[in-house]
N, CA and C atoms as a LAMMPS dump frame, in Angstrom:
ITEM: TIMESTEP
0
ITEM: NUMBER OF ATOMS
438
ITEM: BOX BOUNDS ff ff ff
-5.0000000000000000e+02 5.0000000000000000e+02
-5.0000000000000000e+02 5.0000000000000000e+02
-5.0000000000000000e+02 5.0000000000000000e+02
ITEM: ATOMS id mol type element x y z
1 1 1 N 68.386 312.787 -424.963
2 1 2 C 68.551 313.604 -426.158
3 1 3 C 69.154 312.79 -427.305
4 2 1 N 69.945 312.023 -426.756
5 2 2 C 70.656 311.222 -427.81
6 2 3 C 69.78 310.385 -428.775
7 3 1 N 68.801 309.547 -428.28
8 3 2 C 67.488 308.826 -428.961
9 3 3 C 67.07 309.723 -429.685
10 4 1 N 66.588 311.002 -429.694
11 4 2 C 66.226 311.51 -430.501
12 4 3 C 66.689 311.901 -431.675
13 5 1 N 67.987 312.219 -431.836
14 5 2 C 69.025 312.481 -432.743
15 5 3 C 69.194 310.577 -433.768
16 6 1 N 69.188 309.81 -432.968
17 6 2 C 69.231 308.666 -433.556
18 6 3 C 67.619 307.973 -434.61
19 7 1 N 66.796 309.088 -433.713
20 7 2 C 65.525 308.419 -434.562
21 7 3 C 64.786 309.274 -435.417
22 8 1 N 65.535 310.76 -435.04
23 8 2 C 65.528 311.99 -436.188
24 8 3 C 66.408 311.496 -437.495
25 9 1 N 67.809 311.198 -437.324
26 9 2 C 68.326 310.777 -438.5
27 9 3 C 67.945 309.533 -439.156
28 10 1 N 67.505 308.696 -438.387
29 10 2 C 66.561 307.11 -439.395
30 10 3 C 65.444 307.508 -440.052
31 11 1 N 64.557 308.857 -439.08
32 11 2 C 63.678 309 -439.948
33 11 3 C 63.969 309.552 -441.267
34 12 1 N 64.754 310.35 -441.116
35 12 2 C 65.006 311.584 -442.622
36 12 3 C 65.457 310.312 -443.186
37 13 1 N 66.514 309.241 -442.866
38 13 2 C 67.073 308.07 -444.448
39 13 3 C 65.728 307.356 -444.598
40 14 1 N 65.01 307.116 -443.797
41 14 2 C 63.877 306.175 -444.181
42 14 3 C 63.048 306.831 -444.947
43 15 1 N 62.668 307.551 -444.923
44 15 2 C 61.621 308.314 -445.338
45 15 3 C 62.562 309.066 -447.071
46 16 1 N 63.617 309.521 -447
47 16 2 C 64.226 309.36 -448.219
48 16 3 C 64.25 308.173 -449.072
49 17 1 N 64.336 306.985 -448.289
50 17 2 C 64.423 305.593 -448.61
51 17 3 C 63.241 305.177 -449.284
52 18 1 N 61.813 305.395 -448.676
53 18 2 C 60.563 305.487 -449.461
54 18 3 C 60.27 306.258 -450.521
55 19 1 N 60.696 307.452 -450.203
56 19 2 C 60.335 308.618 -451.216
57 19 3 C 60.85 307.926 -452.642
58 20 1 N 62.321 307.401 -452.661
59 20 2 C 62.842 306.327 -453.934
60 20 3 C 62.185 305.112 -454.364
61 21 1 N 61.968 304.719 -453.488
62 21 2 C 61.313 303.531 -453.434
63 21 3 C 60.037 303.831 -454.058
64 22 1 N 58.931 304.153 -453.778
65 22 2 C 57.916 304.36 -454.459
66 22 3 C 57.89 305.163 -455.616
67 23 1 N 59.194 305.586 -455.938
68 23 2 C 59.051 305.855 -457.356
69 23 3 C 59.289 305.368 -458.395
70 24 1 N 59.938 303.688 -458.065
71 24 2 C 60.31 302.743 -458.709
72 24 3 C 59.336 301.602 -459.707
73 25 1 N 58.987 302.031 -461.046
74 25 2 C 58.381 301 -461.843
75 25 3 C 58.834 299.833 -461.431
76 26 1 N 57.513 299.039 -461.44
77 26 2 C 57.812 297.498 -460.824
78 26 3 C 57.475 297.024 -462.446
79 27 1 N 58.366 296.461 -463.144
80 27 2 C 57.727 295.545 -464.354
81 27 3 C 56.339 296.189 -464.831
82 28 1 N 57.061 297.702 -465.473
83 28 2 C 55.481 297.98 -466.276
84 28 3 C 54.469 298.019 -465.858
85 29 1 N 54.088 297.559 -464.064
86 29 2 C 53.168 297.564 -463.649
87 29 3 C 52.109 298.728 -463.901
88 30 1 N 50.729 298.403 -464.047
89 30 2 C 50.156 299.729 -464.101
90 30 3 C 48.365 299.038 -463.809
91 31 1 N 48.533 298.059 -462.772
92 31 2 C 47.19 298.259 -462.189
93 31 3 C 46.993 298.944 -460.958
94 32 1 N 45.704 298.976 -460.469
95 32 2 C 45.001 299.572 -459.785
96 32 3 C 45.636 299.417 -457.994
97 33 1 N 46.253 298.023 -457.958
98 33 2 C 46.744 298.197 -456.314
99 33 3 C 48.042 298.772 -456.071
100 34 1 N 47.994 299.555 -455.134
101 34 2 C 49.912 300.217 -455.667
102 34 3 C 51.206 299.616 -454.661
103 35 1 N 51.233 298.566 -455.837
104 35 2 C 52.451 297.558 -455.332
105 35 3 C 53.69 297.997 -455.026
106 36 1 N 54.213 299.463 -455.054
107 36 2 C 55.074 299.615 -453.954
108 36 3 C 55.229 300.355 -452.607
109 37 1 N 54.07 300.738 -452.981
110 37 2 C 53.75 300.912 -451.395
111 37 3 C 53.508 299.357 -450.419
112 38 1 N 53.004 298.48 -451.148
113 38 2 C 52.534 297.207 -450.915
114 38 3 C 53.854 296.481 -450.284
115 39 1 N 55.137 296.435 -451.218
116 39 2 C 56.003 295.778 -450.947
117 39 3 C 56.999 296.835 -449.906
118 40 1 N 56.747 297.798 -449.966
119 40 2 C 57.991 298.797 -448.877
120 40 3 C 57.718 298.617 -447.479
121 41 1 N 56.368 297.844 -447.093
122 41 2 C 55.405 297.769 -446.409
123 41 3 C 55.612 296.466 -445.294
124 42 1 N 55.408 295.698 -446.523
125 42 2 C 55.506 293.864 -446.669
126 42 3 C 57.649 293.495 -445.929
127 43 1 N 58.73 294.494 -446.545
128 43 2 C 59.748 294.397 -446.132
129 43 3 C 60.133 294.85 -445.026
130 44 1 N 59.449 296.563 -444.613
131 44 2 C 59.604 297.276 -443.571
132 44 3 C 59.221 296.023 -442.428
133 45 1 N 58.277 295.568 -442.302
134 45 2 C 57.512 294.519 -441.543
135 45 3 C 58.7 293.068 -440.919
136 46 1 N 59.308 292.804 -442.141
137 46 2 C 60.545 291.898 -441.927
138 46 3 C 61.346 292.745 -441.507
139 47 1 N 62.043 293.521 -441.648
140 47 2 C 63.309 294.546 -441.217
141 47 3 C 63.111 294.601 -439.74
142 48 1 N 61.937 294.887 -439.223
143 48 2 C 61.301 295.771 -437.952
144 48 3 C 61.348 294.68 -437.026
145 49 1 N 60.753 293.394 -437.547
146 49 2 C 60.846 292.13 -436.583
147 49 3 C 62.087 291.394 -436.861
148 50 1 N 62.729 291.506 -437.362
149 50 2 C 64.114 291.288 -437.718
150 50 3 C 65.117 291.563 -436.456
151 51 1 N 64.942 293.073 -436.851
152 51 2 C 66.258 293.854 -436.004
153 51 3 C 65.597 293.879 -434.587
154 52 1 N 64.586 293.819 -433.82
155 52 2 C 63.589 294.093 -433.101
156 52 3 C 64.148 293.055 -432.413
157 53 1 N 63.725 291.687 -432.708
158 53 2 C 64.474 290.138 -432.414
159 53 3 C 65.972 289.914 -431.57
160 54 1 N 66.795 290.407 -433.201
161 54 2 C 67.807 290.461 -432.992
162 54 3 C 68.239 290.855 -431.833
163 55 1 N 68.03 292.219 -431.488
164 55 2 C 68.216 293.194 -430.139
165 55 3 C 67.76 292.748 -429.144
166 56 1 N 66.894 292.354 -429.137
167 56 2 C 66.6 291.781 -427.694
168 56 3 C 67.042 290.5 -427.382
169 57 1 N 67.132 289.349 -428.511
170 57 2 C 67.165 288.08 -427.863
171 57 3 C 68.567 287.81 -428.502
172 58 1 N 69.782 287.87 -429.576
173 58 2 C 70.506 287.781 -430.128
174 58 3 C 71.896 288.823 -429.242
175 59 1 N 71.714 289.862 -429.842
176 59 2 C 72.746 290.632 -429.262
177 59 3 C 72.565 292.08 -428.756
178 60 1 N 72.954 292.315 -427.607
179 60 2 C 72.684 293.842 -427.204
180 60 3 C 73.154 294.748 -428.066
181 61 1 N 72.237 295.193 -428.768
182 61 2 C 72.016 296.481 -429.261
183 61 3 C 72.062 297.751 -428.291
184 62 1 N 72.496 299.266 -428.586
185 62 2 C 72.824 300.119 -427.995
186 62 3 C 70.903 300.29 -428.084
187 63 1 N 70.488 300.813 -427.036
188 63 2 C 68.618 300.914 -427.242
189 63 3 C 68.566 302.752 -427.878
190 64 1 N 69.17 303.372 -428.048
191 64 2 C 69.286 304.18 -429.035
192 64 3 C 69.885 303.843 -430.612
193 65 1 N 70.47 303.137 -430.437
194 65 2 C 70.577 302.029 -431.862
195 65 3 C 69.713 301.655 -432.821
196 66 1 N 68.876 300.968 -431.706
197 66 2 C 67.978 299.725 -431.956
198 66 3 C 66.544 300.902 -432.574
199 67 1 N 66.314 302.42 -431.451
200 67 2 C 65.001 303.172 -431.83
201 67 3 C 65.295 303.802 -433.192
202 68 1 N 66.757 303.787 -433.379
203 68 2 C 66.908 304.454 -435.003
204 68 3 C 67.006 303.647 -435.81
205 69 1 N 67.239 302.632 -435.716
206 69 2 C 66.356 301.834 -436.992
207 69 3 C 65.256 300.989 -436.929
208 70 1 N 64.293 300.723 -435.917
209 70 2 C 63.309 300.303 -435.965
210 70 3 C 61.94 301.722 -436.055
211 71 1 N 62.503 302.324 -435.306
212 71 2 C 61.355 303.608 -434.883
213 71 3 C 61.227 304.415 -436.234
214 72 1 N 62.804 305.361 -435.761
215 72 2 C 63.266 306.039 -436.907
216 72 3 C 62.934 305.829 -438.495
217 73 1 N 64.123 304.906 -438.995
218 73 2 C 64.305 304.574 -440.161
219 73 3 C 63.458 303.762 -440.918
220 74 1 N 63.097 302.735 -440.032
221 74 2 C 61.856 301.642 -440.404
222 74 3 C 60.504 302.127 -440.488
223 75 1 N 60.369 302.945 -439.191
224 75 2 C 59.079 303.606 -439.004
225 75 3 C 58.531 304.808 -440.376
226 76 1 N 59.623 305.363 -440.755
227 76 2 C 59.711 306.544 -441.672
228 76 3 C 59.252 305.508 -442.964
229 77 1 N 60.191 304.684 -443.095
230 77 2 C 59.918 303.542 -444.497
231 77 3 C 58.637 303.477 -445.033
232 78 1 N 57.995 302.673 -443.711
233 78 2 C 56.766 302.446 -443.682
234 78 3 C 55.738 302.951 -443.63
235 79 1 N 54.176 302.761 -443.794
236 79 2 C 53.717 303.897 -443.435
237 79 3 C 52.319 303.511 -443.438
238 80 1 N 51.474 302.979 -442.711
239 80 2 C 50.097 302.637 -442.322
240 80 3 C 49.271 304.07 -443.116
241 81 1 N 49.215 304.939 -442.635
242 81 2 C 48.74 306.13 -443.265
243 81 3 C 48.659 305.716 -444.709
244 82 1 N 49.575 305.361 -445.781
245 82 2 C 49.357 305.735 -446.867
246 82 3 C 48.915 304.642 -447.489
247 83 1 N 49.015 303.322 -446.618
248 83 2 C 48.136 302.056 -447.053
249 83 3 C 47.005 302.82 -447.139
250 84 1 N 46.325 303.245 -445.896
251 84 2 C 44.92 303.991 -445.677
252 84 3 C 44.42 304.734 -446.478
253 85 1 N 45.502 305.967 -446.765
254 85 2 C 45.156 306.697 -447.86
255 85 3 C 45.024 306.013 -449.118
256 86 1 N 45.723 305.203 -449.82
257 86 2 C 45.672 304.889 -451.179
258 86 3 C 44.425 304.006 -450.801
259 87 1 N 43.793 302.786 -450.407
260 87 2 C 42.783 302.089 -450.115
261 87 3 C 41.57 302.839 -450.588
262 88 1 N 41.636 304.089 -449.719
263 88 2 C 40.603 305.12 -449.601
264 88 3 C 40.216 305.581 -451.111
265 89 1 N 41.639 305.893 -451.935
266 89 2 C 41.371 306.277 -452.918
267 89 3 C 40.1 305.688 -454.087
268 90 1 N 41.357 303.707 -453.503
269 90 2 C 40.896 302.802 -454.512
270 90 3 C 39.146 302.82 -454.249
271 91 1 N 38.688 303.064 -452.739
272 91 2 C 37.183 302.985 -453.207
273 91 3 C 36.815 303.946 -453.518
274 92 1 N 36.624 305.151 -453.8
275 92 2 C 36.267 306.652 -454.09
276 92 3 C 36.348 305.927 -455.38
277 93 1 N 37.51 305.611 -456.202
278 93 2 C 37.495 304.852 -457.667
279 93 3 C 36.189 303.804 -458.07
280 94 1 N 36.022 303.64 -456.492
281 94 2 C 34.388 302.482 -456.941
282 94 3 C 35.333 301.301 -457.392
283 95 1 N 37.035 301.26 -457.037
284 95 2 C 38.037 299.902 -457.473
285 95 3 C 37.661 299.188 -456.002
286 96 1 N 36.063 298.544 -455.803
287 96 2 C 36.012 297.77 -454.055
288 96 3 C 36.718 296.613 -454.188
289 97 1 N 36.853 295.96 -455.18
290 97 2 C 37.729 294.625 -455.505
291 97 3 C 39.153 294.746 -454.744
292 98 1 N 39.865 295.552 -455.441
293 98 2 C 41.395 296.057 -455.456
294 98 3 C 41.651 296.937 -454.297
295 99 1 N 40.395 297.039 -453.409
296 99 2 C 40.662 297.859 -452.319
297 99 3 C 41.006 296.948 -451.018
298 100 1 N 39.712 296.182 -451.036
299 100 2 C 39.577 295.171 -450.339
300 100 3 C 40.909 293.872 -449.876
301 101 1 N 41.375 293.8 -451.494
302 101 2 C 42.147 292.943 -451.838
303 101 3 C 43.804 293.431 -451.141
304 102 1 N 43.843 294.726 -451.281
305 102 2 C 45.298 295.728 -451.276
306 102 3 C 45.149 295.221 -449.538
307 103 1 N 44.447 295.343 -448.688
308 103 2 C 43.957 295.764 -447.493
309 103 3 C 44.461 294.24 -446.807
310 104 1 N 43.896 293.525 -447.677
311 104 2 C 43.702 291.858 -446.937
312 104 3 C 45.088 291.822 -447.281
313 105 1 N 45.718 291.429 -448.695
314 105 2 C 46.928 291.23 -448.878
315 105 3 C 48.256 291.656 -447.996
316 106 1 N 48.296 293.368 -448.238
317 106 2 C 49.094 293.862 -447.508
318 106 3 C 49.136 293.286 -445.875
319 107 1 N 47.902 293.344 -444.91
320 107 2 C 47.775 292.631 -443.54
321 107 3 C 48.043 290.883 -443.885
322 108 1 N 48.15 290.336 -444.56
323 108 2 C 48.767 288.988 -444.549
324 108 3 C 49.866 288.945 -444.901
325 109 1 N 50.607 289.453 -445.871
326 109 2 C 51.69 289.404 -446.282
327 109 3 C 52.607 290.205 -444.852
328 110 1 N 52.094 291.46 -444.561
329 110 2 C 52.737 292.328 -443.378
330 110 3 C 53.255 290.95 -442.488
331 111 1 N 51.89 290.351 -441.856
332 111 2 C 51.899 289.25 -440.452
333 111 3 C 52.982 288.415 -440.747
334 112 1 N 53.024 287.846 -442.265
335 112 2 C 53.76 286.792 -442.878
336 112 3 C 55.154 286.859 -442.7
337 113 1 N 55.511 288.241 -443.305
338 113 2 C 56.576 288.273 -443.33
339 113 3 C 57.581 289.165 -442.03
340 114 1 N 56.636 289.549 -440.847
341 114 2 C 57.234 289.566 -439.337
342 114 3 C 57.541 288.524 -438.801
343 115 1 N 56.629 287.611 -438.97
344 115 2 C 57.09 286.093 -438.762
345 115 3 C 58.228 285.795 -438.967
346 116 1 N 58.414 285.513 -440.633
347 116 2 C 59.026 284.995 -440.558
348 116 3 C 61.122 286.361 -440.326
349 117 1 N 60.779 287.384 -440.053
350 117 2 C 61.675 288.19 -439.634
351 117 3 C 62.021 287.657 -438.675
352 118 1 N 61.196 286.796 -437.659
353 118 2 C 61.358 286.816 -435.928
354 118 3 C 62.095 285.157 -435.868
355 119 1 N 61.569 284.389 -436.995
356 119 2 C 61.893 283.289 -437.215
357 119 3 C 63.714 283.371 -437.118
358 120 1 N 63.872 284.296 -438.177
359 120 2 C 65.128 284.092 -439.755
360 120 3 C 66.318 285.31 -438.1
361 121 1 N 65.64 286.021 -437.441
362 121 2 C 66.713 286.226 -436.424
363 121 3 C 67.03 285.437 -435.594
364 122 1 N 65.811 284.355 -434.86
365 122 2 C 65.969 283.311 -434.269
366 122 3 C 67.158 282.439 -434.275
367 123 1 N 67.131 282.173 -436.175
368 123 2 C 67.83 280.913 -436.211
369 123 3 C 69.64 281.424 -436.296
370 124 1 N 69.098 282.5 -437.162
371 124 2 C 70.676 283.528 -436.392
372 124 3 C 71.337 283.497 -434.914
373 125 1 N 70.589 283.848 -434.424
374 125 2 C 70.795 283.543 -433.129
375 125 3 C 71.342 282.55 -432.763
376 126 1 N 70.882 281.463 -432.609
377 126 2 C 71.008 280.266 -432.348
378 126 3 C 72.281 279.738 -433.468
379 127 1 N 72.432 280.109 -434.364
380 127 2 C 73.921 279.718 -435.095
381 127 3 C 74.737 280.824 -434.262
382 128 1 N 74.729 281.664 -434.074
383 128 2 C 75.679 282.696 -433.449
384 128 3 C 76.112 282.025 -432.117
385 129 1 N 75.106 281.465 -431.31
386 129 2 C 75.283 280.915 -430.131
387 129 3 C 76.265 279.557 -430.25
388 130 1 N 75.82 278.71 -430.807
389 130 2 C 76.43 277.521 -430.864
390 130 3 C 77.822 277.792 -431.707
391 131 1 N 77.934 278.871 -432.265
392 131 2 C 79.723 279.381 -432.928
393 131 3 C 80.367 279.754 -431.593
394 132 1 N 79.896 280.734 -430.937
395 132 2 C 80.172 281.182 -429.443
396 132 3 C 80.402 279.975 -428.416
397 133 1 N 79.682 278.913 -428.137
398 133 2 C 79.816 278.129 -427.383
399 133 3 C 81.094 276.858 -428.141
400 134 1 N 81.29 276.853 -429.315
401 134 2 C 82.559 276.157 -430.133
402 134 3 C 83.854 277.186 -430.047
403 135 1 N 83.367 278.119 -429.99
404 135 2 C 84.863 279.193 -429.507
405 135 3 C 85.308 279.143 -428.184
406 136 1 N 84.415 279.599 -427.386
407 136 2 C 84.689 279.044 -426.131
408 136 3 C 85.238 277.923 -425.437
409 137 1 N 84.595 276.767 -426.193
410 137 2 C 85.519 275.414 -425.45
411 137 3 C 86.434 274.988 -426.276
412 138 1 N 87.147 275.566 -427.668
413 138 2 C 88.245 275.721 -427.945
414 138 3 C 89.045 276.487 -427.055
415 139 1 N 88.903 277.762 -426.908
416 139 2 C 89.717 278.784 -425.734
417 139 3 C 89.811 278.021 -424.451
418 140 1 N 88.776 277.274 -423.812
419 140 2 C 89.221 276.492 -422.914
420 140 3 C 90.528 275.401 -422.969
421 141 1 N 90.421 274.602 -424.009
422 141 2 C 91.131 273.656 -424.332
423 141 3 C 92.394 274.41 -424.321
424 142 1 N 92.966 275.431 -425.039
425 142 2 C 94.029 275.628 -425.151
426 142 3 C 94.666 276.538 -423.673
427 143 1 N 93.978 277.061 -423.091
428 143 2 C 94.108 277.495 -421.895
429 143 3 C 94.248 276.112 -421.069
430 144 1 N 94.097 274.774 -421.45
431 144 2 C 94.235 273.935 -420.278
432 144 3 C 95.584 273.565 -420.698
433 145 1 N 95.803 273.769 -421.907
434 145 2 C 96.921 272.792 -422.263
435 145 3 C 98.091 273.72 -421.699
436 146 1 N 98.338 275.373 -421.891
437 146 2 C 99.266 275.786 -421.365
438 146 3 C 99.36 275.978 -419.919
C-alpha cells in the first residue's frame, strides 16, 4: 500500500510539474515543433536514468522511494502520449517536415540524454566510493593508533 501512496503523490507533483512547465514561453518561440514538451521529455529521460542508476548501483534507495520518483513523479512529467499526440497533430497540419523531425529529435535527444544520466550517476558513484574508501582507512588509522 505504501508504493502506492508514494507513486500517487509523485504523480500529482509531476504532472503539476508539467502542467507549469509546458506553459512556459521558451524565447518567443512560436514554431511549429512544441519545444516544451520536447525538452520536459529530453530531461524527464536524464532524471529517470539518473535516479534509476543511482538506486541500484550507487546507494540503496527505499524501492518505494525510488517508484515515486521514477514511476510516479518522472513518469507523470513525462509523457510519450503527448509526443504522439502533438506529432499527430503536426501531420493533420500537412507540418510532415516538423513532424518527422519532432519524432527523430525527441528519440535521439531522449537516448542521449539517458545515457548520459546513467553515465553522470556512474561517475557519482564512483567519487562517492573512493570518498568512502578514504574515510574508511582514515577510521582505520586512527583506531590503530588508539
Amino acid at each position: 500500500m505504501r508504493k502506492y501512496i508514494f507513486i500517487g503523490c509523485g504523480s500529482f507533483a509531476g504532472a503539476a510539474l508539467r502542467y507549469l512547465a509546458k506553459g512556459i514561453q521558451i524565447c518567443n518561440y512560436h514554431g511549429n515543433v512544441p519545444l516544451n514538451t520536447l525538452l520536459i521529455n529530453v530531461l524527464g529521460a536524464l532524471m529517470i536514468a539518473f535516479i534509476s542508476t543511482i538506486a541500484y548501483e550507487v546507494w540503496a534507495f527505499d524501492s518505494d522511494v525510488r517508484l515515486g520518483l521514477t514511476t510516479g513523479l518522472l513518469g507523470a512529467f513525462t509523457t510519450f502520449s503527448t509526443l504522439c499526440k502533438e506529432t499527430v497533430g503536426l501531420l493533420q497540419d500537412g507540418c510532415y517536415l516538423s513532424a518527422i523531425s519532432y519524432m527523430t529529435v525527441s528519440v535521439m535527444l531522449g537516448l542521449a540524454s539517458a545515457y548520459f544520466g546513467v553515465v553522470l550517476a556512474r561517475k557519482i558513484g564512483s567519487m562517492v566510493t573512493r570518498e568512502r574508501e578514504k574515510l574508511d582507512k582514515l577510521t582505520e588509522k586512527e583506531s590503530d593508533v588508539d
